[in-house]
N, CA, C and O atoms as CSV, one atom per row, in Angstrom:
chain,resi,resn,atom,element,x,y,z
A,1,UNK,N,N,46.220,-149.947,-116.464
A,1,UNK,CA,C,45.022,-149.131,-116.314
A,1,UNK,C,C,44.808,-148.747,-114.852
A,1,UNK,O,O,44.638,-147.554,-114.602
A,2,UNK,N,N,44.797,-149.857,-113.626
A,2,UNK,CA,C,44.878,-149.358,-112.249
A,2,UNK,C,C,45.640,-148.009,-112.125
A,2,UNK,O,O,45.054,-146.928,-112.058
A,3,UNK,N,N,46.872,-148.139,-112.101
A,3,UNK,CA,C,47.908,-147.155,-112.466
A,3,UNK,C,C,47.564,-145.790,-112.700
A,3,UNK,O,O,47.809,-144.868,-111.922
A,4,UNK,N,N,46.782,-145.660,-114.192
A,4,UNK,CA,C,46.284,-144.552,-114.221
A,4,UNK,C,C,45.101,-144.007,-113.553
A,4,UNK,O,O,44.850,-142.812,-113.394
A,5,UNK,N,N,44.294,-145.166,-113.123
A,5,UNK,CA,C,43.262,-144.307,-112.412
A,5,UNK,C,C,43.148,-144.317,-111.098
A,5,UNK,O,O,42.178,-143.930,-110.447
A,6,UNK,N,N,44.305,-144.833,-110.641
A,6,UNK,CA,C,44.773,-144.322,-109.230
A,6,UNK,C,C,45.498,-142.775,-109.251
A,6,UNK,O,O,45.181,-141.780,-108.600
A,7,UNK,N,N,46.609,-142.959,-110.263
A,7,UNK,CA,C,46.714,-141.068,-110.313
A,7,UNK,C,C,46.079,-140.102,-110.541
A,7,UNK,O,O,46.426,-138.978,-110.180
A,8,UNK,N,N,44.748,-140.427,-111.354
A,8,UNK,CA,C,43.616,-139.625,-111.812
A,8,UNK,C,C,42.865,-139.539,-110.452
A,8,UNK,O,O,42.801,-138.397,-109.996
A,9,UNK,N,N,42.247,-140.589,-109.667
A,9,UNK,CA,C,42.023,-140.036,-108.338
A,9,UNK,C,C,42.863,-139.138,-107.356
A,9,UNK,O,O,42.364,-138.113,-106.892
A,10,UNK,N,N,43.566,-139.355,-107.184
A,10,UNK,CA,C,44.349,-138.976,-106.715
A,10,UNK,C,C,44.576,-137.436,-107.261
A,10,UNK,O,O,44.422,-136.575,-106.395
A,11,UNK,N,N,44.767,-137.182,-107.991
A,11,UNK,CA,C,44.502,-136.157,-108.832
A,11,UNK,C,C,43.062,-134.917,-108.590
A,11,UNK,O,O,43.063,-133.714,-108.329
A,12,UNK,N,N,41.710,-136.131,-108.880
A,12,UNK,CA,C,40.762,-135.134,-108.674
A,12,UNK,C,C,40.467,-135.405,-107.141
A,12,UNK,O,O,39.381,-134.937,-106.798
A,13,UNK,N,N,41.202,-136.075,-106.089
A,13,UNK,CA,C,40.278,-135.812,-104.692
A,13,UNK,C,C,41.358,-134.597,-104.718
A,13,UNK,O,O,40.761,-133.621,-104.265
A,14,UNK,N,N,42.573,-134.269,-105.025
A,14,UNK,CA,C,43.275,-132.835,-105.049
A,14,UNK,C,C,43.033,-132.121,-105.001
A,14,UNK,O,O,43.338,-131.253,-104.183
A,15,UNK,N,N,41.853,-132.063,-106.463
A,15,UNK,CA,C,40.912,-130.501,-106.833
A,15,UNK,C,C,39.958,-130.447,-106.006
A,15,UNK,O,O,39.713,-129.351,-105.503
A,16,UNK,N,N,39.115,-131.672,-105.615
A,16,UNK,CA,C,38.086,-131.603,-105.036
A,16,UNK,C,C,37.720,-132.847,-103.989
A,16,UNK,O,O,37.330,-134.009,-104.106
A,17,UNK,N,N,38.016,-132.074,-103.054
A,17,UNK,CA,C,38.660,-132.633,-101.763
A,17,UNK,C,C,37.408,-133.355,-100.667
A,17,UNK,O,O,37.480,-133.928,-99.580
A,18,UNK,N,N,36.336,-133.007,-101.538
A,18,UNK,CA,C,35.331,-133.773,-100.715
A,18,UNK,C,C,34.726,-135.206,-101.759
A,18,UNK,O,O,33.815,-135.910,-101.323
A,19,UNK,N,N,35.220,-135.422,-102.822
A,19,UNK,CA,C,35.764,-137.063,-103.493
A,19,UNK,C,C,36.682,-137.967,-102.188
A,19,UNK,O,O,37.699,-137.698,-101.550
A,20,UNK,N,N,35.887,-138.948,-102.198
A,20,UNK,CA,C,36.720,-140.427,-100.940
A,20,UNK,C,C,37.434,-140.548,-101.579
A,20,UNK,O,O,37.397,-140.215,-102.763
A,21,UNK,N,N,38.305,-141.053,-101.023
A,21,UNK,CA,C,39.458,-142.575,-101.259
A,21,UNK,C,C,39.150,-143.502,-102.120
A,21,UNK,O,O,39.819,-143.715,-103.131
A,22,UNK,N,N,37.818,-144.320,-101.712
A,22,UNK,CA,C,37.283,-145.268,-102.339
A,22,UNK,C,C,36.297,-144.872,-103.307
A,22,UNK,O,O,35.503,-145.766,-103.603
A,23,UNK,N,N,36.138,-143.729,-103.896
A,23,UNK,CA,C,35.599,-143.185,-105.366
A,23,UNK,C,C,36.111,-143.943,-106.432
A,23,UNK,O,O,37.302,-144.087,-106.708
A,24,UNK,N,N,34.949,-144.511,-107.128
A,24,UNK,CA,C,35.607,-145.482,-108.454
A,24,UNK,C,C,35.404,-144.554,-109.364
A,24,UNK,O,O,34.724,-143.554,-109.132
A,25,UNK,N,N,36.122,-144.855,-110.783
A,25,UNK,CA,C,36.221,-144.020,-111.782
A,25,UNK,C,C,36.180,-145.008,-112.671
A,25,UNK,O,O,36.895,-146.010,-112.658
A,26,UNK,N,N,35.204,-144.692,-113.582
A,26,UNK,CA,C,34.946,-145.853,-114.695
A,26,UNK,C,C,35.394,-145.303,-116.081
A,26,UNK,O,O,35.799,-144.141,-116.117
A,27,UNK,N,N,35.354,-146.066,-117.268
A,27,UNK,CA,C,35.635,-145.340,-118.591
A,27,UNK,C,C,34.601,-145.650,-119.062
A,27,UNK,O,O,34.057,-146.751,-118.967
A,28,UNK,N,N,34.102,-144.412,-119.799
A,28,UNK,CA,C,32.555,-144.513,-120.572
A,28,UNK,C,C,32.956,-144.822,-122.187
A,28,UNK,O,O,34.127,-144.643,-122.523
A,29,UNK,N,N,32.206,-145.175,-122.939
A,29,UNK,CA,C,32.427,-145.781,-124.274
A,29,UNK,C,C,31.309,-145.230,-125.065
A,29,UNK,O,O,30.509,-145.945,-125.668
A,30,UNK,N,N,31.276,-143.936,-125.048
A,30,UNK,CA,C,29.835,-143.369,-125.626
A,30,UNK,C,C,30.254,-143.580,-127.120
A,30,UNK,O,O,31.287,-144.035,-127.611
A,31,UNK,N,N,28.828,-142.980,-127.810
A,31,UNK,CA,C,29.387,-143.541,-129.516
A,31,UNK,C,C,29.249,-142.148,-130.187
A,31,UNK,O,O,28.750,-141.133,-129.702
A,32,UNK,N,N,29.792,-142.324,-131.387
A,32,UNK,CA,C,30.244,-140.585,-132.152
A,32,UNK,C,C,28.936,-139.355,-131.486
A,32,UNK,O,O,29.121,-138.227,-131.029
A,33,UNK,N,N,27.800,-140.033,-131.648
A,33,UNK,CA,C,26.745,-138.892,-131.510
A,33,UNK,C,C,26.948,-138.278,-130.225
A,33,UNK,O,O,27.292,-137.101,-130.123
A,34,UNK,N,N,26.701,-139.208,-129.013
A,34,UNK,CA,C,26.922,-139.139,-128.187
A,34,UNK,C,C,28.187,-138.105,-127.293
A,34,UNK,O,O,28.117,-137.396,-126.289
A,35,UNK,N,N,29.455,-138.510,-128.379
A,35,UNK,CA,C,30.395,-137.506,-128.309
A,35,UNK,C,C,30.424,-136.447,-128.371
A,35,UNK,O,O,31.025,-135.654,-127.647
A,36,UNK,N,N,29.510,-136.186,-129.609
A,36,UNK,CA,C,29.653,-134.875,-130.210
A,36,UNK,C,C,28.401,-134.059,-129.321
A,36,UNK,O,O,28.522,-132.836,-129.255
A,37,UNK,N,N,27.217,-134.687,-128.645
A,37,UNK,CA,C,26.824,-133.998,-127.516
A,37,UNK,C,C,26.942,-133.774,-126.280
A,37,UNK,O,O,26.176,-133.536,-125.346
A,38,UNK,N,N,28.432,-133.932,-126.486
A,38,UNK,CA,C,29.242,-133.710,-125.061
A,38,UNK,C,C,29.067,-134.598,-124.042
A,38,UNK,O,O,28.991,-134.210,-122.877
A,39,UNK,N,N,28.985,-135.895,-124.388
A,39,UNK,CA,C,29.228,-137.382,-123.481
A,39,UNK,C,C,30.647,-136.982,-122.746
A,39,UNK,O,O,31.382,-136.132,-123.248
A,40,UNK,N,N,31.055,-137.819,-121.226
A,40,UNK,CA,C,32.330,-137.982,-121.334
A,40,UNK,C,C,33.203,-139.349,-121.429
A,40,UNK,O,O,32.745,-140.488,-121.332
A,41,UNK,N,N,34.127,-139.104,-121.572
A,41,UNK,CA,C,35.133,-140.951,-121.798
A,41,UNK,C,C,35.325,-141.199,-120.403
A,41,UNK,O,O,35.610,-142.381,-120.212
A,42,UNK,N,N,35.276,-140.542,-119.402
A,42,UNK,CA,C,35.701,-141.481,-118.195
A,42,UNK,C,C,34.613,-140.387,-117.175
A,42,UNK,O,O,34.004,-139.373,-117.516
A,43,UNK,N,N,34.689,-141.112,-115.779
A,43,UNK,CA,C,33.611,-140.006,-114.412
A,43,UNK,C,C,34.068,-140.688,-113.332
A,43,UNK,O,O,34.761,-141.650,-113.000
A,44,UNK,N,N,33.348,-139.731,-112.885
A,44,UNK,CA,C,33.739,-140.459,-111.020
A,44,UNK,C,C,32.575,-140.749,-110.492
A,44,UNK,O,O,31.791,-139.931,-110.008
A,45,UNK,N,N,32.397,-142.180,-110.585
A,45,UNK,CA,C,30.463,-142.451,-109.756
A,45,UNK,C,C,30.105,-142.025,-108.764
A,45,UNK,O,O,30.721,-142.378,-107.758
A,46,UNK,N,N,29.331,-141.392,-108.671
A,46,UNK,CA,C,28.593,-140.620,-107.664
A,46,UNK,C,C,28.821,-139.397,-107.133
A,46,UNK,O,O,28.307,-138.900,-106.131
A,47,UNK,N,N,29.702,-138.903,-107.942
A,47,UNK,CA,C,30.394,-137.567,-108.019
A,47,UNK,C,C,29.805,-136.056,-109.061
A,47,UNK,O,O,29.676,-134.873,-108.745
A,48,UNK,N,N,29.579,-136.734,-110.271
A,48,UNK,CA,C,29.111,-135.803,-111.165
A,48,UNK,C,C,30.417,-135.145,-111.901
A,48,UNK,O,O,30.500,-134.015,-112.383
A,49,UNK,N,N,31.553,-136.311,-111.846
A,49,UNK,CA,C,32.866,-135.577,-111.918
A,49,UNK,C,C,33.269,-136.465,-113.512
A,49,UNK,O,O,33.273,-137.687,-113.657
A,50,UNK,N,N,33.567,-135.473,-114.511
A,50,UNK,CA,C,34.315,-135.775,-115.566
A,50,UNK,C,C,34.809,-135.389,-116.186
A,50,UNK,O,O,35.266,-134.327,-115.762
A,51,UNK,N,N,35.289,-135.757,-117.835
A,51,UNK,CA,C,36.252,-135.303,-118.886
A,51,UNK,C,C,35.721,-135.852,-120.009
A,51,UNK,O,O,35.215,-136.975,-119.986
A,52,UNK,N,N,35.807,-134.865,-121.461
A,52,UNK,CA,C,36.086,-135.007,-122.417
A,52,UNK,C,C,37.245,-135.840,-122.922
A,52,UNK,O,O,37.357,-136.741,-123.753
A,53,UNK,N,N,38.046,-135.212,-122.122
A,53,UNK,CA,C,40.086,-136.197,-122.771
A,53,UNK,C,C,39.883,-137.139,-121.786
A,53,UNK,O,O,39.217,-137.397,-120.783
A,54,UNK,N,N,40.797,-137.559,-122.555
A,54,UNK,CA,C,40.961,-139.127,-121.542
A,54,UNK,C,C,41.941,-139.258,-120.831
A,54,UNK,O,O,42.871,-138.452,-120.797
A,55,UNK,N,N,41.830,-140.703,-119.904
A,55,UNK,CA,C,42.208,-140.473,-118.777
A,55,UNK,C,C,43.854,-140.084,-118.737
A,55,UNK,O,O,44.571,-139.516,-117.914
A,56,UNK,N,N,44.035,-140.595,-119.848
A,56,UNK,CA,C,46.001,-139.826,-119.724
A,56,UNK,C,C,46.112,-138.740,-120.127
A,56,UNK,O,O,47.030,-138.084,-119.633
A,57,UNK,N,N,45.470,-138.251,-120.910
A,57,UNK,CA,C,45.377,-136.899,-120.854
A,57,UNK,C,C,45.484,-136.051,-119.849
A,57,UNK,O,O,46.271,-135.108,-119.762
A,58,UNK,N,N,44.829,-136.333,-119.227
A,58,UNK,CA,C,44.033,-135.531,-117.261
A,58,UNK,C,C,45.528,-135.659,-116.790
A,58,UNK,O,O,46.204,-134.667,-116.521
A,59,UNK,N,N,45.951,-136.816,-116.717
A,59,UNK,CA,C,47.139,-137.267,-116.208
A,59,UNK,C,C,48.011,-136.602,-116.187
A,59,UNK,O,O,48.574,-136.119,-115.205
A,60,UNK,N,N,48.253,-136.482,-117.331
A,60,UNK,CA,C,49.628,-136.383,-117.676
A,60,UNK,C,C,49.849,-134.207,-117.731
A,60,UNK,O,O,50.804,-133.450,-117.564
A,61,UNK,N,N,48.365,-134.019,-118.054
A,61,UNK,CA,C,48.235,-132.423,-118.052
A,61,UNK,C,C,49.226,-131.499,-116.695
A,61,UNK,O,O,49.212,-131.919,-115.538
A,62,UNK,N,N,49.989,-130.288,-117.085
A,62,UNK,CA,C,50.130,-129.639,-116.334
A,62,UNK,C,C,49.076,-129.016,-115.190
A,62,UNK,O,O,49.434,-128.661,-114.067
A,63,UNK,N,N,48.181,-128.975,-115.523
A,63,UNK,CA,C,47.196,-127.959,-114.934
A,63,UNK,C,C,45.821,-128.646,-115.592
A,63,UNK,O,O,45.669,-129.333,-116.602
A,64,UNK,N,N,45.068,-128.256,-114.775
A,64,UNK,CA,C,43.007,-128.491,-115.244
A,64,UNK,C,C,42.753,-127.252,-114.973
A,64,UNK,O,O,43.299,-126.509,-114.157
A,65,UNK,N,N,41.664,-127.007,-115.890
A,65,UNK,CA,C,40.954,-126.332,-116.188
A,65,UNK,C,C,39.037,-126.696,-115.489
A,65,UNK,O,O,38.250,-127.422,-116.096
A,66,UNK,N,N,38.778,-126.132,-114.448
A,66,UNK,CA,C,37.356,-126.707,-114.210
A,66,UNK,C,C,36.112,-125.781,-114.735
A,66,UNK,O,O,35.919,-124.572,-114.607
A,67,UNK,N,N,35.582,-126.484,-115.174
A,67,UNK,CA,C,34.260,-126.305,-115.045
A,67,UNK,C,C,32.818,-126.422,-114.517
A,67,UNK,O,O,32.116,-127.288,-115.039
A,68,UNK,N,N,32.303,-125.671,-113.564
A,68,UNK,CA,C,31.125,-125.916,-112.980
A,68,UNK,C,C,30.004,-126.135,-114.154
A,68,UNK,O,O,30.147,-125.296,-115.044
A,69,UNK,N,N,28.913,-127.056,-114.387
A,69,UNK,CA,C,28.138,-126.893,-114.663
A,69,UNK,C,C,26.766,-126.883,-113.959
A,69,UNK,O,O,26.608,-126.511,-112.796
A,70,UNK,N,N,25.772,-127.336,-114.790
A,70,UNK,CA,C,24.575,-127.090,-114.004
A,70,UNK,C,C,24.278,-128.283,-113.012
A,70,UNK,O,O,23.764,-128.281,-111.894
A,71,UNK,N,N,24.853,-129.461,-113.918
A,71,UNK,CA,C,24.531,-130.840,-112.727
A,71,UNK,C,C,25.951,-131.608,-112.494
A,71,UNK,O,O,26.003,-132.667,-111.867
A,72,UNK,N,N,27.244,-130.893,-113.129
A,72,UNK,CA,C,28.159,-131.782,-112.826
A,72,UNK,C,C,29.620,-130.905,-112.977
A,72,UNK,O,O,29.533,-129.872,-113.641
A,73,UNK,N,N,30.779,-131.204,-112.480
A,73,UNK,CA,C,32.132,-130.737,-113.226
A,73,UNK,C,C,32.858,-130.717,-114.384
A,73,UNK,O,O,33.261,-131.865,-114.567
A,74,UNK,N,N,33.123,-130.193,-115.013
A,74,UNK,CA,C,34.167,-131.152,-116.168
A,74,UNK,C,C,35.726,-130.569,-116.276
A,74,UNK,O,O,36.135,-129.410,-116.214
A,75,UNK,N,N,36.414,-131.793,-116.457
A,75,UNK,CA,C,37.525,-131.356,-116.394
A,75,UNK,C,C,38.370,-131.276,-117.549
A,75,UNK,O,O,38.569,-132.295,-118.210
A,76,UNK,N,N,39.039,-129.865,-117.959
A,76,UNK,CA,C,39.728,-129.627,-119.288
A,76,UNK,C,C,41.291,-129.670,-119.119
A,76,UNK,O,O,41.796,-128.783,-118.431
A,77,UNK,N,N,42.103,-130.627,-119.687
A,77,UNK,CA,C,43.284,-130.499,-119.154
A,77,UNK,C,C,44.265,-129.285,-119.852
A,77,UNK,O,O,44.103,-129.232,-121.071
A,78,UNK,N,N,45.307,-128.242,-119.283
A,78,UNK,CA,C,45.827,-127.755,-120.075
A,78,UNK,C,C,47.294,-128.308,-119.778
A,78,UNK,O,O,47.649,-128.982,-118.812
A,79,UNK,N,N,48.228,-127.750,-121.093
A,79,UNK,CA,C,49.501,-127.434,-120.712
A,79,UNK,C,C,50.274,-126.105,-121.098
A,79,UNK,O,O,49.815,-125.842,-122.209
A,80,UNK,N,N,51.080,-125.252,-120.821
A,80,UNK,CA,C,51.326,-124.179,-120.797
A,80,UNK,C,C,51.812,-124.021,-122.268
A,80,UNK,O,O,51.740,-122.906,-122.784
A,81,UNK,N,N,52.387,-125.261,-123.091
A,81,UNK,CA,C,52.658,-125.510,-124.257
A,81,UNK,C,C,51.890,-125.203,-125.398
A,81,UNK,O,O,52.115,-124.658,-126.479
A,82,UNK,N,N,50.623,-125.866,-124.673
A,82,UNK,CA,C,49.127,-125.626,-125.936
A,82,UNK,C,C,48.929,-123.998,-125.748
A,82,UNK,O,O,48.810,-123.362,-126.795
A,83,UNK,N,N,48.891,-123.385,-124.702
A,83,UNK,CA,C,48.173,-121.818,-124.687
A,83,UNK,C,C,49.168,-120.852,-125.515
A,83,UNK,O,O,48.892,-119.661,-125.661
């Protein structure tokens, strides 16, 4: 699990370059409802930074897809495969 969410940082201080070093990234455990009103499975504390897919997902994605919202980012992973 370190593993991956060292590449996932690593990853989003990439996109967004004003995320520290020492930005933790937690996994959220929301429940179906929650899901389905657009909770996310993982964030970056104190960032406003997240995802729907999970964290290997993000990972492993060719490319993200961002989204600004009104109070936070979200990140959609693509691959050139899915489009």
């Amino acid at each position: 699990m370190a593993a991956i969410k060292k590449r996932l940082l690593d990853r989003v201080i990439k996109r967004f370059p004003w995320v520290s070093q020492d930005a933790e990234i937690v996994r959220c455990y929301p429940s179906l409802g929650e899901r389905e009103a657009g909770a996310f499975l993982w964030l970056v504390i104190g960032y406003d930074i997240g995802s729907h897919s999970t964290m290997t997902q993000c990972v492993e994605a060719e490319s993200w897809e961002v989204f600004e919202k009104e109070h936070h980012f979200e990140i959609f992973p693509t691959n050139e495969l899915m489009e």
